[in-house]
Backbone as CSV, one residue per row, in Angstrom:
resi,resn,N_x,N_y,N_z,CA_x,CA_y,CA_z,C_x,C_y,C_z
1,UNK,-14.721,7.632,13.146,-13.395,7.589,13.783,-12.329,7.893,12.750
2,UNK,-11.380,8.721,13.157,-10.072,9.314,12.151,-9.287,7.981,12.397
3,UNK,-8.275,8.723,11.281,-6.929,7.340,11.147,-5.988,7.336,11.892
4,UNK,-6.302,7.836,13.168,-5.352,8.353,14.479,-5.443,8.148,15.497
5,UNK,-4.782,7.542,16.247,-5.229,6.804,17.374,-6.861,7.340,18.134
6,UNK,-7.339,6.476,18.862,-8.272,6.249,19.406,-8.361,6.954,20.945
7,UNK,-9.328,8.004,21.492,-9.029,8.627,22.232,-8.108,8.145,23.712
8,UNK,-8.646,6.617,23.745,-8.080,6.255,25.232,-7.166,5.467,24.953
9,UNK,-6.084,5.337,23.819,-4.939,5.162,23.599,-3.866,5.345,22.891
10,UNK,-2.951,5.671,23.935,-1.703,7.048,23.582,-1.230,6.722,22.293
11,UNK,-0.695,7.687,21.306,0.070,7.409,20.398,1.742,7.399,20.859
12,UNK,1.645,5.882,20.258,3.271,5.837,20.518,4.801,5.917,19.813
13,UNK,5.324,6.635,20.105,6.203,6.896,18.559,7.586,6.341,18.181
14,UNK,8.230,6.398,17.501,8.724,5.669,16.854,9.972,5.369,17.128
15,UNK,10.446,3.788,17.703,11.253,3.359,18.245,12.782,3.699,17.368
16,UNK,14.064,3.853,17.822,15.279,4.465,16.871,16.024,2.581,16.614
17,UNK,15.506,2.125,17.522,16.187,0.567,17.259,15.909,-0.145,16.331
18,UNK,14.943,0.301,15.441,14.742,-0.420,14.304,13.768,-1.536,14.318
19,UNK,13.093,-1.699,15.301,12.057,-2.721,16.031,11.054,-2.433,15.627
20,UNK,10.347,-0.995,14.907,9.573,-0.904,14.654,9.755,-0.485,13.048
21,UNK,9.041,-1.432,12.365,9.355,-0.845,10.951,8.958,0.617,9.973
22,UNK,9.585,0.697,8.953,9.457,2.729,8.540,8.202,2.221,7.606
23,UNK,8.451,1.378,6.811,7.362,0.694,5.687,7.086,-0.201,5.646
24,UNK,5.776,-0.221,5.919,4.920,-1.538,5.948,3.904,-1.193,4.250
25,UNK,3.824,-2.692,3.877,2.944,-2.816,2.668,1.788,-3.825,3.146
26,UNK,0.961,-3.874,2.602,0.198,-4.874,2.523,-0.942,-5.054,1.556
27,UNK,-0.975,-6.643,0.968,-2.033,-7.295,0.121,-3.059,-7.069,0.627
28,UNK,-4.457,-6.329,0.460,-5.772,-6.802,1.193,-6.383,-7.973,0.485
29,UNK,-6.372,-9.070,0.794,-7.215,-10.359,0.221,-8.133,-10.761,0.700
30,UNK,-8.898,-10.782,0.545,-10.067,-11.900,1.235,-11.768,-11.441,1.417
31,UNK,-11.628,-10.056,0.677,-12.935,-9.213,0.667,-14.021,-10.594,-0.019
32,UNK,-13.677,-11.062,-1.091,-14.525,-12.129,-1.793,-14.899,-13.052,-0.603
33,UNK,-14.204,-13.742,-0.260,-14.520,-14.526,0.872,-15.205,-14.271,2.516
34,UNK,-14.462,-12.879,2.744,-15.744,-12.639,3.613,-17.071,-12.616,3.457
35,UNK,-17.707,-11.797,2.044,-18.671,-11.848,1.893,-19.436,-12.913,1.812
36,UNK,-18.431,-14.125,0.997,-19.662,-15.447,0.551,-19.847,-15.968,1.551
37,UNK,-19.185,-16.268,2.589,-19.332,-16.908,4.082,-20.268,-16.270,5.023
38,UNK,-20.911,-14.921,4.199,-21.788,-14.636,5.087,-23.459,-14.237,4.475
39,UNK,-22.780,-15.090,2.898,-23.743,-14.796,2.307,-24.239,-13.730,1.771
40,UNK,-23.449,-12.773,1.274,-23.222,-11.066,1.448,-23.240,-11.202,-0.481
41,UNK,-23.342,-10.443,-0.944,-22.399,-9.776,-2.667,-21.201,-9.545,-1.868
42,UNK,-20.713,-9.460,-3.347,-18.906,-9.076,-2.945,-18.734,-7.964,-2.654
43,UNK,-19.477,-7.201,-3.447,-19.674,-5.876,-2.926,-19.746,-5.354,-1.155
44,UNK,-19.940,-6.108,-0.531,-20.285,-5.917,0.687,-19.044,-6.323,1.388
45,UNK,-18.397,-7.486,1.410,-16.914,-7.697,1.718,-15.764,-6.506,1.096
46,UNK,-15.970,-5.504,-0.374,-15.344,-4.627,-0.306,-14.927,-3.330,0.693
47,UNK,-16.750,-3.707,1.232,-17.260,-1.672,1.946,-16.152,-2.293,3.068
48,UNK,-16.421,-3.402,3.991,-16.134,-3.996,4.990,-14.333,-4.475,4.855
49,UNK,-13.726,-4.253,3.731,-12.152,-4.028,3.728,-11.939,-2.644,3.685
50,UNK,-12.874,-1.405,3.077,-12.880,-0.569,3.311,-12.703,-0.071,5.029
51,UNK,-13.004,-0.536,5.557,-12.935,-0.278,7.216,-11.994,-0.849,7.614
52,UNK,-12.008,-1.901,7.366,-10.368,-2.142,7.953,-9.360,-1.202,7.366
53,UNK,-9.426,-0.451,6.185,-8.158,0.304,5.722,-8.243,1.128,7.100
54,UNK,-9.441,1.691,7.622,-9.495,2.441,8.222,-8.561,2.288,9.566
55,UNK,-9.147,0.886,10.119,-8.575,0.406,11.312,-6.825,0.454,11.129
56,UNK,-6.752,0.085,9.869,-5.003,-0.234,9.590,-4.562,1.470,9.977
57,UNK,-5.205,2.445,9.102,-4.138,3.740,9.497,-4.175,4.018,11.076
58,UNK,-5.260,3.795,11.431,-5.179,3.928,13.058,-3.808,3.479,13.456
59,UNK,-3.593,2.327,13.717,-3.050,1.246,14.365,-1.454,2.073,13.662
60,UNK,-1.352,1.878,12.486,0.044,2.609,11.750,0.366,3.647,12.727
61,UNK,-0.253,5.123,12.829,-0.068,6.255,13.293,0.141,5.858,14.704
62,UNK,-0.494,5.051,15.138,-0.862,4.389,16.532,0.683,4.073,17.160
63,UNK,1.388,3.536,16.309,2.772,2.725,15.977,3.805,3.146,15.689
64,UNK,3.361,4.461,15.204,4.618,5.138,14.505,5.288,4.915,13.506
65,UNK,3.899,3.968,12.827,4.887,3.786,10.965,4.834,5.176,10.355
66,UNK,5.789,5.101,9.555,5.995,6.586,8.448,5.513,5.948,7.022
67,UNK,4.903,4.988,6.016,4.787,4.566,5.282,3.685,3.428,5.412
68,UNK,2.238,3.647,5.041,1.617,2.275,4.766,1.550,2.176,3.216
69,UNK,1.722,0.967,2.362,1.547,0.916,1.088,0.755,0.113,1.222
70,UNK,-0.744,-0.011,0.387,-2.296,-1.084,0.287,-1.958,-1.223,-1.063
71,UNK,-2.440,-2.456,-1.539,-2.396,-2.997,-2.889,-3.983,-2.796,-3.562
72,UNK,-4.672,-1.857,-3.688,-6.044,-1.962,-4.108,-6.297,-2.412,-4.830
73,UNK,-5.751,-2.070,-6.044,-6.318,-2.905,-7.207,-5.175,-2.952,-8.136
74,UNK,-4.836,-4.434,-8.528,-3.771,-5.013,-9.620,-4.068,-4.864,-11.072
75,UNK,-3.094,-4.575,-11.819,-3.512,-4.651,-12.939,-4.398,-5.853,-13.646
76,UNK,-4.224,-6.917,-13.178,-5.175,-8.124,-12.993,-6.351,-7.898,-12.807
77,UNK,-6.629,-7.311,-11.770,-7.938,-6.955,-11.465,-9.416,-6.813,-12.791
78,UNK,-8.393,-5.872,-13.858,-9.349,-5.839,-14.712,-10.476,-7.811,-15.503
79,UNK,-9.800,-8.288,-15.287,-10.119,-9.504,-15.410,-11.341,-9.836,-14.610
80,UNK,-11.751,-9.648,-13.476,-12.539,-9.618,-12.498,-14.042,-9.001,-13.812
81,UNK,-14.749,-9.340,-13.133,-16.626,-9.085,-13.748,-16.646,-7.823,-13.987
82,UNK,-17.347,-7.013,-15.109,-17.298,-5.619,-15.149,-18.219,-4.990,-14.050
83,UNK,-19.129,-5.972,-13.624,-19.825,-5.214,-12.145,-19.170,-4.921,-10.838
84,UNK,-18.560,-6.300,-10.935,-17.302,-5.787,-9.401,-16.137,-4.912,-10.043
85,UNK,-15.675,-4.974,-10.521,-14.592,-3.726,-11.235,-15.284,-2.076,-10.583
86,UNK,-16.925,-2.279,-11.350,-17.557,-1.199,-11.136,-17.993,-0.550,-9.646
87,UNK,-18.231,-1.759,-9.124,-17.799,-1.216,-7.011,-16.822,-0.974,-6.820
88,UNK,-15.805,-1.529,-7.054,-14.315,-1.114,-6.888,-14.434,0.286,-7.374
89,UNK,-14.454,0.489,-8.283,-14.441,2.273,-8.643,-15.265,2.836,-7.907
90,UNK,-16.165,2.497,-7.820,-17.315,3.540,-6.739,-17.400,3.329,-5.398
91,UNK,-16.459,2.553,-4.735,-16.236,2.271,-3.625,-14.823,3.029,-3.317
92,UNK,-14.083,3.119,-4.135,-12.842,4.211,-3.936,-13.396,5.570,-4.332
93,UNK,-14.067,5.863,-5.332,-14.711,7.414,-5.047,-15.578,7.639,-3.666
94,UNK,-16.228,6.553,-3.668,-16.714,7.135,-1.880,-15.841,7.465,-1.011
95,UNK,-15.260,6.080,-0.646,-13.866,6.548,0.264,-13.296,7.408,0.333
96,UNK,-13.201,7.947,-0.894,-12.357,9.594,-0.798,-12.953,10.579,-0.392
97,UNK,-14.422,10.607,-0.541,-15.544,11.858,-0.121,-16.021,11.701,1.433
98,UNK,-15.574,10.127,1.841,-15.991,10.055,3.433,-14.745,10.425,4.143
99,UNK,-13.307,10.094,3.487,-12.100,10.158,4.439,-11.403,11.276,4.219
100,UNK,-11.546,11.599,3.499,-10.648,13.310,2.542,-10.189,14.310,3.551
101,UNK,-11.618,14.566,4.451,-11.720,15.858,6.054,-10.163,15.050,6.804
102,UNK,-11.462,13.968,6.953,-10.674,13.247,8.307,-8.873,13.125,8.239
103,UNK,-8.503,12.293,7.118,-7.292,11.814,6.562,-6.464,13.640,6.517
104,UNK,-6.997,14.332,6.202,-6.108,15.865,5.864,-6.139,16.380,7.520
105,UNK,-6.778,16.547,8.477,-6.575,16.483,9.731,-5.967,15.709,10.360
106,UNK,-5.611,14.185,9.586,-4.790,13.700,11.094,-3.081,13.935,10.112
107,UNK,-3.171,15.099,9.233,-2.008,14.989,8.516,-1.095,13.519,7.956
108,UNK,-1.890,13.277,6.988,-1.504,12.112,6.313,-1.506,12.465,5.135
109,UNK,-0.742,11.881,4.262,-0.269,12.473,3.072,-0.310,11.242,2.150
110,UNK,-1.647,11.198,0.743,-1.339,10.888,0.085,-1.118,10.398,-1.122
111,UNK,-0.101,9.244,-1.515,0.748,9.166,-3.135,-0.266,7.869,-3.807
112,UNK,-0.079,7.747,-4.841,-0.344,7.235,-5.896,0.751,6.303,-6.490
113,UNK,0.335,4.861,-6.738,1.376,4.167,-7.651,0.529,3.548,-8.562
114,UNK,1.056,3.021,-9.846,0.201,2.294,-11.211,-0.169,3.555,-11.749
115,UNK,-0.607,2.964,-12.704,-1.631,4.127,-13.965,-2.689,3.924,-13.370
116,UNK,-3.401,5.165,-12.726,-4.677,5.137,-12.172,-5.499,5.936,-13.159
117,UNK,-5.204,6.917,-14.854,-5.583,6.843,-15.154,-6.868,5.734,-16.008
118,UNK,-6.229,4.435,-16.067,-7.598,3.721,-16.401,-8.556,3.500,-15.848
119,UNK,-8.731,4.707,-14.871,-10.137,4.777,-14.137,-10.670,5.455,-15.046
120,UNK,-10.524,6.402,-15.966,-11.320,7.354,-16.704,-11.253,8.732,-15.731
121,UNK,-11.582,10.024,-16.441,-11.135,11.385,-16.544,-12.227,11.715,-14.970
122,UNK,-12.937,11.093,-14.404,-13.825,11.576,-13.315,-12.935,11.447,-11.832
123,UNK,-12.680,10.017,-12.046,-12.216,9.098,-10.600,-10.737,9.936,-10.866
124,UNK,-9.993,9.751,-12.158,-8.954,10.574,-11.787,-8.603,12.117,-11.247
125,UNK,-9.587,12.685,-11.950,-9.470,14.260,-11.186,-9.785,14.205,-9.496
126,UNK,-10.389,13.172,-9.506,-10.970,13.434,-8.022,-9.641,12.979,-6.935
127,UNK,-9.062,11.721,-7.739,-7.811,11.266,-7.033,-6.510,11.865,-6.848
128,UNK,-6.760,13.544,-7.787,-5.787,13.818,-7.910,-5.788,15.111,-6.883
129,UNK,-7.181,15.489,-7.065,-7.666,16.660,-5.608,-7.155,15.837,-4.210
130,UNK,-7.630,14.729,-4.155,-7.392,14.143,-3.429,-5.664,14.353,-2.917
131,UNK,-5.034,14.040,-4.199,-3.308,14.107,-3.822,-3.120,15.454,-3.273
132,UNK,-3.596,16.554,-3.917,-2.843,17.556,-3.570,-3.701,18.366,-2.200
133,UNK,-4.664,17.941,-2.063,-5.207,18.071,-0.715,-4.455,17.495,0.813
134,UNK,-4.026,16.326,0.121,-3.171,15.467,1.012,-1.480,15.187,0.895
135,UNK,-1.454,16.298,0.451,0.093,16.253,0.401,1.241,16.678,1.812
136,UNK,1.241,17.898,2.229,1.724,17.588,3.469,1.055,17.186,4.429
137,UNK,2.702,16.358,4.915,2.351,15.813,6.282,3.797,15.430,6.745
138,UNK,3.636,14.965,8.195,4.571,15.013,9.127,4.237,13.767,9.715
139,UNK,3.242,12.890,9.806,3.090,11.765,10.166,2.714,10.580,9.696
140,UNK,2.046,10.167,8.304,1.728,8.961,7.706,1.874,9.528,6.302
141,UNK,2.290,8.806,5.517,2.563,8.639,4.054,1.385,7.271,3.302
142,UNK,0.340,7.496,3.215,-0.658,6.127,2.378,0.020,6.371,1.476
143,UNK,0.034,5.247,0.797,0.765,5.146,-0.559,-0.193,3.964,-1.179
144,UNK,-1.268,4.313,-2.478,-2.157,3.417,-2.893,-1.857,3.085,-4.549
145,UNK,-1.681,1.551,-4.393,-1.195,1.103,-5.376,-2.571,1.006,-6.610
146,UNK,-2.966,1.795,-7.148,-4.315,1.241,-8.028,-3.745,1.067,-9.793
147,UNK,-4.176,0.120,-10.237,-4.061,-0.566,-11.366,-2.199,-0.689,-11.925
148,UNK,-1.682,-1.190,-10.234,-0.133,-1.198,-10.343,0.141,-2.796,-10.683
149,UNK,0.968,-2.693,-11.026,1.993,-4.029,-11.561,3.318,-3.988,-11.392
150,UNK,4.159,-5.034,-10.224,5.262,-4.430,-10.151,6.253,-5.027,-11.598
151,UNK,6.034,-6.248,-12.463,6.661,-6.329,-13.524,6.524,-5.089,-14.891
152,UNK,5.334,-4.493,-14.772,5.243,-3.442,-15.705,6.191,-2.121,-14.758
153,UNK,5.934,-1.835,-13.405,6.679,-0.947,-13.402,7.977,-0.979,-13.651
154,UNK,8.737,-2.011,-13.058,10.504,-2.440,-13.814,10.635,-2.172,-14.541
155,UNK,9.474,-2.741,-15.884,9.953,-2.509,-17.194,9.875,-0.443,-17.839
156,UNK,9.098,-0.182,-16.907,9.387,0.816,-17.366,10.191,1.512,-16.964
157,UNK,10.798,1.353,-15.784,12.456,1.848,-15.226,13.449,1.634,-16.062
158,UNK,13.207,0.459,-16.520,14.526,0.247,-17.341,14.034,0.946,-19.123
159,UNK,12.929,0.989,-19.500,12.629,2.106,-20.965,13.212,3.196,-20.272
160,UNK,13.181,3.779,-19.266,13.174,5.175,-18.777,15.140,5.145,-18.913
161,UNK,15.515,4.115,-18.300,17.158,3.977,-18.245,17.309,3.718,-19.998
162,UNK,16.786,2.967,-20.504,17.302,3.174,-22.088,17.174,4.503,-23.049
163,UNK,16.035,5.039,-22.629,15.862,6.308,-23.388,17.073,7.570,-23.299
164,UNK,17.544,7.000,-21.981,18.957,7.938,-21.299,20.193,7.684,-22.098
165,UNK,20.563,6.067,-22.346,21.407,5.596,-22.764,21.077,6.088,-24.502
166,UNK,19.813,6.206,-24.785,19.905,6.076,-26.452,20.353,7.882,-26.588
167,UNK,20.158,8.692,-25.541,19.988,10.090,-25.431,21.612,10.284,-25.565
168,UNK,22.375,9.503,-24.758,23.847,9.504,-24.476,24.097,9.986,-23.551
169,UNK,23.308,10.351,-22.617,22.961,10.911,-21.257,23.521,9.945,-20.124
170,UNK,23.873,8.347,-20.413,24.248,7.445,-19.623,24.708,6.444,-20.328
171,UNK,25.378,6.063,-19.635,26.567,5.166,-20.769,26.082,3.639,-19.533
172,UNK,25.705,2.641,-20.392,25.224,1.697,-20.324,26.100,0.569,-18.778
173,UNK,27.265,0.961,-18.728,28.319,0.256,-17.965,28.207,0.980,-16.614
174,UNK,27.496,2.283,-16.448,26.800,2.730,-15.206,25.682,2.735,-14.298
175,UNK,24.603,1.887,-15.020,23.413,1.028,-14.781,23.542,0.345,-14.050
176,UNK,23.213,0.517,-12.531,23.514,-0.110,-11.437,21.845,-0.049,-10.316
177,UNK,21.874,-1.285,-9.467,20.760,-1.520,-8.620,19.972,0.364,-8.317
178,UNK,20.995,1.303,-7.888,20.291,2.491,-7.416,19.792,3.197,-8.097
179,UNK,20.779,3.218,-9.841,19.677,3.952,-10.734,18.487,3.441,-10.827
180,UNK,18.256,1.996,-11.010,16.891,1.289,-11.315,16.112,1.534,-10.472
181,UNK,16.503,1.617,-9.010,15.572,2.017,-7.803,15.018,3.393,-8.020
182,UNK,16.052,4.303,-8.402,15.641,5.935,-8.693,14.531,6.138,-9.812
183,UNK,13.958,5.035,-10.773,13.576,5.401,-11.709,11.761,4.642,-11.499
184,UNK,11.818,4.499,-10.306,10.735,3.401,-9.876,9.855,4.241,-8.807
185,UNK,8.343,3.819,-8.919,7.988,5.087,-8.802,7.998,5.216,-6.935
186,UNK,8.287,4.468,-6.457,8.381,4.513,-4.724,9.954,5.043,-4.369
187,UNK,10.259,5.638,-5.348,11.786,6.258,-4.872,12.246,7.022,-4.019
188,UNK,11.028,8.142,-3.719,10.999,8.923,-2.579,10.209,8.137,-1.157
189,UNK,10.439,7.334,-0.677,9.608,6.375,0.137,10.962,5.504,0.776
190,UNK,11.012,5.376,2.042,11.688,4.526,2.150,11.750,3.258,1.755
191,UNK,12.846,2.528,2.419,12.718,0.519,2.003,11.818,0.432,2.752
192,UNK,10.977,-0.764,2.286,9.500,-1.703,2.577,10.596,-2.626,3.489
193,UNK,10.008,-2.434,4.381,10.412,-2.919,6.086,9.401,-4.414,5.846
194,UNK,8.265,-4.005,5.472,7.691,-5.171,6.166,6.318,-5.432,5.372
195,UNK,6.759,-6.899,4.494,5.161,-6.952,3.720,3.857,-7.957,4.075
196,UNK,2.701,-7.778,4.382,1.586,-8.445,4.847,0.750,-9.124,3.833
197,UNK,0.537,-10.376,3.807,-0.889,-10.786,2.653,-1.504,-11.355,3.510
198,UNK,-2.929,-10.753,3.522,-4.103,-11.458,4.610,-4.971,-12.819,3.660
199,UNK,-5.497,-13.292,4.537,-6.503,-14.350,3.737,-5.842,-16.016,3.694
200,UNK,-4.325,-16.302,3.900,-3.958,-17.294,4.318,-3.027,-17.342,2.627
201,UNK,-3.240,-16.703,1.408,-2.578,-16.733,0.378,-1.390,-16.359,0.682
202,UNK,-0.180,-17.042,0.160,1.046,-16.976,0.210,2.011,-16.815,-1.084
203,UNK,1.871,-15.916,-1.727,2.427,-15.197,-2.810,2.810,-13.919,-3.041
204,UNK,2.921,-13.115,-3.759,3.170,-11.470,-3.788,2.402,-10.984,-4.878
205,UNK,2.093,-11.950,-5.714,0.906,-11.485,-6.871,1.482,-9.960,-7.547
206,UNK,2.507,-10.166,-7.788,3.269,-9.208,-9.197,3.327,-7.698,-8.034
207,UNK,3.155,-7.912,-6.696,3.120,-6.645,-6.011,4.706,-6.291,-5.274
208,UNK,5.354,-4.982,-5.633,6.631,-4.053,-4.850,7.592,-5.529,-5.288
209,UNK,7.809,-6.054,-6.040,8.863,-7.493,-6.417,10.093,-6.633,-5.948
210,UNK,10.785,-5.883,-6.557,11.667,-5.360,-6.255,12.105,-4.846,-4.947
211,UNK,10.605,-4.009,-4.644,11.054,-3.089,-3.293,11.117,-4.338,-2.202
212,UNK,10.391,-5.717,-2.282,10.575,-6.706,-1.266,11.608,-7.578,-1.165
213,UNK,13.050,-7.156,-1.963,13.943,-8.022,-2.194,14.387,-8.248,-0.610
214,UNK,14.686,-7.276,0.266,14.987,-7.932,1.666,13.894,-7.416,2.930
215,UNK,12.574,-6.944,1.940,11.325,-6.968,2.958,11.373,-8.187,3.929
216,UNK,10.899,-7.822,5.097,9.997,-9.289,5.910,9.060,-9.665,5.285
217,UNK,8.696,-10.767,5.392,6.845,-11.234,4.839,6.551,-11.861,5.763
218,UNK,5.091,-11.652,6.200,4.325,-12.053,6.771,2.997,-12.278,6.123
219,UNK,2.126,-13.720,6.494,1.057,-14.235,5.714,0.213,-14.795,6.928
220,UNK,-0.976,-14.396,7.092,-1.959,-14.377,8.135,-3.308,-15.176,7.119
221,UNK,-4.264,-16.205,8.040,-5.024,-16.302,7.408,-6.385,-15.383,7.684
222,UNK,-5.844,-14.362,8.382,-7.195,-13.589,8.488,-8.213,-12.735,6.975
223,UNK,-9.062,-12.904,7.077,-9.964,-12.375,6.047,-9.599,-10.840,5.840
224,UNK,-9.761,-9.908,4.991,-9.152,-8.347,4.760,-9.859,-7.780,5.860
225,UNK,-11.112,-8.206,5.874,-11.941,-7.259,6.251,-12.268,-7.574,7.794
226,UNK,-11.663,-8.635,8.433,-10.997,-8.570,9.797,-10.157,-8.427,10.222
227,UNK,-9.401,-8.149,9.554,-7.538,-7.436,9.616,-8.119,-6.165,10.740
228,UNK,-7.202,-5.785,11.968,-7.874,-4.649,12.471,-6.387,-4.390,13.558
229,UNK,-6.659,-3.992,14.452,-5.586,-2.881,15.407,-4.823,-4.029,15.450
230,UNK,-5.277,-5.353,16.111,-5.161,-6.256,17.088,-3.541,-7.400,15.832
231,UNK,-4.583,-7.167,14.583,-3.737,-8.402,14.072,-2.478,-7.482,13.482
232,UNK,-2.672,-5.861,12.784,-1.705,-5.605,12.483,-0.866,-5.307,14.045
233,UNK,-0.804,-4.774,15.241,0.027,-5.022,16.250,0.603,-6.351,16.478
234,UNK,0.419,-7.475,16.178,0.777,-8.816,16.191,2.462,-8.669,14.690
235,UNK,1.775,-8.341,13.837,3.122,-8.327,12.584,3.855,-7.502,13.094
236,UNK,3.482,-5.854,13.819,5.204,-5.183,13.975,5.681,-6.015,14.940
237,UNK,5.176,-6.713,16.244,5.938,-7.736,17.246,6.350,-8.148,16.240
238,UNK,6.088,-9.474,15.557,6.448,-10.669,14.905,7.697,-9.710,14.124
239,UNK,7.479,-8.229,13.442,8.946,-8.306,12.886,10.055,-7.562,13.887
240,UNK,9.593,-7.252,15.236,10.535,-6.916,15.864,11.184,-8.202,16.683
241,UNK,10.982,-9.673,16.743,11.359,-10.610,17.224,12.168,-11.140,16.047
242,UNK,12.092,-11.119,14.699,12.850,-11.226,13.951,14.538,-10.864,13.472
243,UNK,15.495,-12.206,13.798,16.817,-11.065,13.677,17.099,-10.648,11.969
244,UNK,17.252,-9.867,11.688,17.047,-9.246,10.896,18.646,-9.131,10.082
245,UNK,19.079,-9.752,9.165,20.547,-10.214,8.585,20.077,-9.609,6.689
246,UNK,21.359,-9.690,6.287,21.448,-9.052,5.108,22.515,-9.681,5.320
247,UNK,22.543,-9.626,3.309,23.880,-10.468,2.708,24.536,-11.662,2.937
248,UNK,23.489,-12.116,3.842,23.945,-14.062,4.681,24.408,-14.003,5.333
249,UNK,24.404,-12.809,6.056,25.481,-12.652,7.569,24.292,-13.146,8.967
């Protein structure tokens, strides 16, 4: 099955009232825990969040989001066992060789955030065929966060804003919220409408800090790898029942 709606239900598109959000993000958590509850390797709760990514672009396109952002793997991550690290890599090179057809037919397009070079010179060439295979599109933007950190990316917005200032290119008293946004790598992406962590964890774990300054959040205790049409249609309701205020108004 493609990442596009499902034959016997319509795709529906995208509301102008703002009820339906442009960017949705979301934490996948809970691959570890599906598996041990079923007695599985972890490995096996990965393949099985792997499918739900699947179910999620459905349901997105389904919805009429223009933006999903997935958190795959944190710079943290490396901390994790060098064997699960090592599914993680070979579980995203599969993914790309099973979804690559499909994902470039339902015109989905997509980006890269973090240094995904510390995959090494293989996984990156392939991720990068991958990008430019999947570059236009007219209906979904994936946007996959691998070995991202949103405190390392800041910091490097703001090296990127000092190197300007030491250049004389920008005079320090003009450093304002939009340059910092411009220098970050989701700049071409709209605002994150709306952020998800599955598994019942209630944190952001160093993920989009910035881009979620007036995100929604939503925290579900569903497992990653039962996340599916049903629960992400439940969050765009939940943020279209939401009144939605800025600046304390």
């Amino acid at each position: 099955m493609s990442p596009a709606a499902a034959p016997d239900k319509a795709e529906r598109p995208a509301r102008e009232d703002g009820s339906v959000p442009r960017h949705v993000a979301i934490i996948m958590d809970g691959n570890g825990r599906w598996a041990k509850k079923r007695g599985l390797p972890r490995v096996a709760g990965h393949r099985a969040g792997a499918e739900a990514v699947r179910r999620t672009l459905r349901a997105a396109v389904k919805n009429g989001i223009e933006v999903v952002t997935l958190y795959a793997f944190s710079s943290e991550n490396w901390r994790r066992s060098e064997e699960e690290v090592s599914d993680l890599k070979g579980l995203l090179g599969y993914y790309l060789e099973r979804e690559i057809e499909s994902l470039a037919k339902e015109g989905v397009r997509l980006k890269l955030i973090g240094d995904y070079s510390a995959f090494g010179p293989d996984l990156s060439k392939r991720l990068e065929k991958a990008m430019t295979k999947l570059q236009p599109s007219n209906r979904l933007t994936l946007v996959v966060a691998l070995n991202y950190g949103s405190r390392a990316e800041i910091a490097q917005a703001a090296q990127k804003l000092a190197v300007k200032v030491g250049e004389g290119s920008l005079d320090p008293s003009a450093i304002d919220e939009s340059l910092v946004a411009a220098e970050l790598q989701t700049n071409d992406l709209p605002e994150l409408d709306l952020l998800i962590r599955t598994s019942g964890e209630v944190r952001l774990s160093n993920f989009l800090l910035w881009q979620a300054a007036y995100a929604e959040l939503m925290f579900t205790p569903t497992l990653w790898p039962d996340f599916g049409e049903a629960e992400f249609e439940a969050a765009i309701d939940q943020y279209a029942s939401r009144e939605r205020r800025f600046g304390g108004r």
